[in-house]
N, C-alpha and C positions, 0 to 999 in steps of 0.2 A: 230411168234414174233409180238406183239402189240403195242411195245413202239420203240422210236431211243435213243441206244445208243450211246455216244462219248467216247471215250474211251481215245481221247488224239492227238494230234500231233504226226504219225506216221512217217513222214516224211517231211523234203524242197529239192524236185526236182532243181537241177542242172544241166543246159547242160553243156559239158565241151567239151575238143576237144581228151582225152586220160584218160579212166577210170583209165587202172591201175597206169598213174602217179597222179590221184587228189586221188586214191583209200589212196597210201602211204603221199597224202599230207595231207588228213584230219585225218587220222589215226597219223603220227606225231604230229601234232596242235592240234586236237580235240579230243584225242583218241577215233574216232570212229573204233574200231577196231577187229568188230566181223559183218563179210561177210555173212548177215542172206540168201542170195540167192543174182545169178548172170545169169542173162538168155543173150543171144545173137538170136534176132528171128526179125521177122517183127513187126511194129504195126499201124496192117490193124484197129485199131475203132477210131485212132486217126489223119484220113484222112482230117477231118474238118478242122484240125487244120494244114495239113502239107502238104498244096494245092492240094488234091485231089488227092495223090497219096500216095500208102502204102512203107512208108520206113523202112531201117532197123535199128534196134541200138542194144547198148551191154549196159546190166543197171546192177547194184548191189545197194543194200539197205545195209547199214554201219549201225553198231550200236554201240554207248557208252553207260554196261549196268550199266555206274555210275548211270545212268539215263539221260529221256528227250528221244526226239524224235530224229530218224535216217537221214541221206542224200541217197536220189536215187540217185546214181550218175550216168548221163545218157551221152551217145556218140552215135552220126550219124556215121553208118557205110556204109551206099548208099551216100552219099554226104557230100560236107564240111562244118561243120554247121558255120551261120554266127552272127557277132556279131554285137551288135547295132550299128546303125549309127552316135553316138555322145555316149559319156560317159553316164552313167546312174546318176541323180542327184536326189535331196529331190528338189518335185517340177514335177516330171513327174509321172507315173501312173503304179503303179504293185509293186512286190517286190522288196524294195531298198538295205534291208539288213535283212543277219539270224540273230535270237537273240540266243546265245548260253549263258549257265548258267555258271558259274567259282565258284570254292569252295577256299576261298581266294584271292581277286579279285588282289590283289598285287601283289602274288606268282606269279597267271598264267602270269600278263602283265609281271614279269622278265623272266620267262620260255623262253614266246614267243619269247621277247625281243631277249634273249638269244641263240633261234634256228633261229635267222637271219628273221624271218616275220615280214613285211609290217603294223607299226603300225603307225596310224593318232591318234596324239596327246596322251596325259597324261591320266590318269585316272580321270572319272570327274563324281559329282554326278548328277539326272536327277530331276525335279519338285517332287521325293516324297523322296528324296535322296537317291534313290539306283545304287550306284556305278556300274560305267561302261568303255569301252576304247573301241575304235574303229579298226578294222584291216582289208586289204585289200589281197588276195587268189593271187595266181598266176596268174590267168586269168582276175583280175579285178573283182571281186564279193566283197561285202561290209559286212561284219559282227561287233554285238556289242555282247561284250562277257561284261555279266553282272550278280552281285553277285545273286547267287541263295541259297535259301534255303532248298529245297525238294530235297532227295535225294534216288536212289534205296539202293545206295552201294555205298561205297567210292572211289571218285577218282581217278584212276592211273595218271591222267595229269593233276592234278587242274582243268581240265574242264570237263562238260558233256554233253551230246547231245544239241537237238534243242528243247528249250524253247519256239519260238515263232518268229514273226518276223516286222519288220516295212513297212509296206503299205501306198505307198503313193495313195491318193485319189483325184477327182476332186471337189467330194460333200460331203463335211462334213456329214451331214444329212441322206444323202443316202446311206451311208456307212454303219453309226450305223445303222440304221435301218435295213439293209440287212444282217452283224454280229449279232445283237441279233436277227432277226427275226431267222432266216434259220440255225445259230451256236449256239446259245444260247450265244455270248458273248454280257451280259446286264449288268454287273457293272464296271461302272467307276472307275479305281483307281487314277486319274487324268485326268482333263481337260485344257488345258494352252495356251495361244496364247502369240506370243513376240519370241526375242532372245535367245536361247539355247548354252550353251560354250560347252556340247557336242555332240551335233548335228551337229555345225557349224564345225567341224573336219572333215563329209563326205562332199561330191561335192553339192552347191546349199545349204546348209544347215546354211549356215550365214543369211540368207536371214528369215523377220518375218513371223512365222509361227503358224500354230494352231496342237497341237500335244492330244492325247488322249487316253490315257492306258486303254486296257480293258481286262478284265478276265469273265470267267463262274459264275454267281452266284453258279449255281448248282455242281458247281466239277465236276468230269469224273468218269466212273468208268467203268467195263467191265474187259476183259480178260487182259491186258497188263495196267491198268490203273496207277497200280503202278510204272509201268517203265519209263512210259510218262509223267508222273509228272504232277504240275500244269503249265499252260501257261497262256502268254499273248499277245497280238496283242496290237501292237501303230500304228495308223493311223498319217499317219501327210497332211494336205493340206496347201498351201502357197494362202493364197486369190489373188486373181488379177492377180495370174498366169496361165497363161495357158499352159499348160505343153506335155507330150506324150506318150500315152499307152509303154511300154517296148517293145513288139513284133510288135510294128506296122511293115507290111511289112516283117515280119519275121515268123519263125513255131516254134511251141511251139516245144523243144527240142533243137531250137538254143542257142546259148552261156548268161549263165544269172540264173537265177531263175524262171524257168521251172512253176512248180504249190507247193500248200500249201496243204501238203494229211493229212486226218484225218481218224482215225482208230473208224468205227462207225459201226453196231449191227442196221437193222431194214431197210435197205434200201429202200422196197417198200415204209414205212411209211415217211421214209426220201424223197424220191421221191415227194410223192403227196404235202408234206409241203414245197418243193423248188416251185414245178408248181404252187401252191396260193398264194404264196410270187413272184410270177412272174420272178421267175430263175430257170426256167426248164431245168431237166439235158441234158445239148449237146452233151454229149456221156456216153452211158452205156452197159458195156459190156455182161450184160444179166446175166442169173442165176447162172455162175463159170467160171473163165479165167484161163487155166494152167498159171502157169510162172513157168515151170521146176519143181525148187525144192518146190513153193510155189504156192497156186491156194487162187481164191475169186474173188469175184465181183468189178471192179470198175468204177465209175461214175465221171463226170464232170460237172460243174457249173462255170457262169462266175461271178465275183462280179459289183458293177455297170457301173465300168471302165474296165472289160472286164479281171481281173487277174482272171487266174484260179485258182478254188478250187476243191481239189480232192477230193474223197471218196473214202475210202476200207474195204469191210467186208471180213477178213479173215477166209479161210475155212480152208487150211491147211499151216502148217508148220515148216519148219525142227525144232526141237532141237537138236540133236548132227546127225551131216551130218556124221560123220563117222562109226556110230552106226546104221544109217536108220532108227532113230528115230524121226519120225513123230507124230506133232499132228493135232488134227482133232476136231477141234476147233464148231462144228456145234452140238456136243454130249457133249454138256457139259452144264450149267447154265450158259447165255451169262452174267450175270452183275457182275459178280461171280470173282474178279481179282485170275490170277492164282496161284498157290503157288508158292514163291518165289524162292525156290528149284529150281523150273520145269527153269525156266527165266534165273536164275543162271547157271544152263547146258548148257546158249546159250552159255556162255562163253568158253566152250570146242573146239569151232569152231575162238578162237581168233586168229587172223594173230601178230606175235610177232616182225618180221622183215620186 
């Protein structure tokens, strides 16, 4: 392989403190609700991260294959994982909130409305007008569930996966630079600095702010590209604040928004273009990692303020678990998106109750 592909927002890593109760919370709310794999094992590469000692956890990767990207849902099973020291606000450093896509953005806000979730304020439009509303998880995690237009397949809950998310930064500058150098996200869809009426609905967020929409010039493309849709990242930094990485004093897998994993084709070449961009990967798990029912490489990068970004080149994995049907994703034409058919199968494996 010669070239890196992206293939999409594969996943937003979540620590939680009970897989399978956040498993039936996002599956109700989000309908992420197809269990593409669930492992229960150690994870001895991500020792850096979890003071030097290999602990253990129980993960599942959720899918909505309305489209958009899935949640790892991840739980400490060696110890009790802990949560931030102070609320997480707009104005500290790492991921503030998921962006999930809504197909009707009305509908979904009564849905949610309607199933009793934690919603901070009305629907409200952002600097390019696209409608949004804000909602907070059982655990305290911040999502903006915002009208989407790309879709695999229709809805079953007015909403679909993970479109993208809001990163707070310390250095405007060095943000973008390190997004489009290392991600390719290099086009603007807005720039804005001032007061936001919907922004000011999360924690810290009243407060004047510099915010900045960005997407891939280049699109995605690859085996799953279809499903992962288009994305977008919003940076926001608050000038003259001085704020607080998320995990400071804490292990990546504690309670919060974990890392940002992308589904990317070419790894070694992706590797040497992080190390010249000067964010060499801090953990790589070398040339294949089982995870049970799913295997592939994955890698870690930190952004300038220290949030992690994931990498995964998928080798195999399941399409109907009850079948033992596997794919094997490394014999095929990587930039090639799969046929839809094949993707549509995952939904064989959908949890209903």
């Amino acid at each position: 392989m010669n070239e890196i592909i992206i293939s999409g927002i594969q996943q937003l890593g979540v620590g939680i403190p009970d897989t399978d109760e956040a498993f039936r919370w996002f599956r109700a709310v989000f309908g992420t609700d197809v269990p593409v794999f669930r492992e229960a094992a150690e994870a001895p590469f991500m020792t850096r991260y979890t003071g030097g000692t290999v602990h253990s956890r129980d993960a599942m990767l959720a899918m909505n294959l309305a489209g958009g990207g899935g949640f790892e849902i991840w739980q400490y099973t060696s110890r009790e994982p802990q949560a931030p020291k102070k609320p997480v606000e707009i104005g500290d450093y790492g991921i503030i909130a998921g962006r999930i896509k809504a197909r009707g953005i009305h509908q979904a806000y009564q849905r949610l409305q309607a199933q009793g979730v934690t919603i901070l304020g009305p629907v409200a439009g952002d600097p390019e007008g696209v409608l949004r509303f804000s909602l907070r998880d059982p655990w305290g995690n911040h999502y903006q569930v915002v009208d989407g237009a790309e879709w695999f397949s229709k809805p079953r809950h007015n909403t679909g996966g993970v479109e993208g998310a809001l990163i707070g930064v310390s250095d405007m500058a060095s943000a973008l630079d390190f997004y489009a150098t290392v991600l390719g996200y290099d086009s603007k869809r807005y720039d804005e600095s001032g007061l936001f009426p919907d922004l000011a609905v999360l924690p810290g967020g009243n407060r004047s702010l510099r915010r900045v929409v960005l997407e891939r010039s280049a699109g995605h493309q690859g085996a799953f590209s279809e499903l992962f849709g288009a994305t977008r990242l919003e940076l926001v930094e608050v000038p003259g604040h001085k704020g607080s990485p998320l995990f400071k004093n804490r292990y990546w897998g504690d309670l919060g928004f974990i890392h940002l994993c992308f589904d990317v084709l070419g790894m070694d070449i992706l590797k040497t273009r992080c190390q010249a961009a000067g964010h060499p990967f801090t953990v790589d798990s070398g040339e294949s990692f089982d995870m049970g029912e799913a295997g592939g490489r994955f890698a870690y990068i930190e952004d300038p303020d220290g949030t992690l970004i994931e990498f995964v080149e998928t080798h195999k994995l399941p399409l109907v678990k009850k079948f033992k049907w596997q794919l094997d994703l490394r014999k095929r034409d990587a930039a090639r998106p799969l046929p839809r058919w094949m993707i549509a199968a995952m939904g064989m494996g959908r949890v209903k109750k």
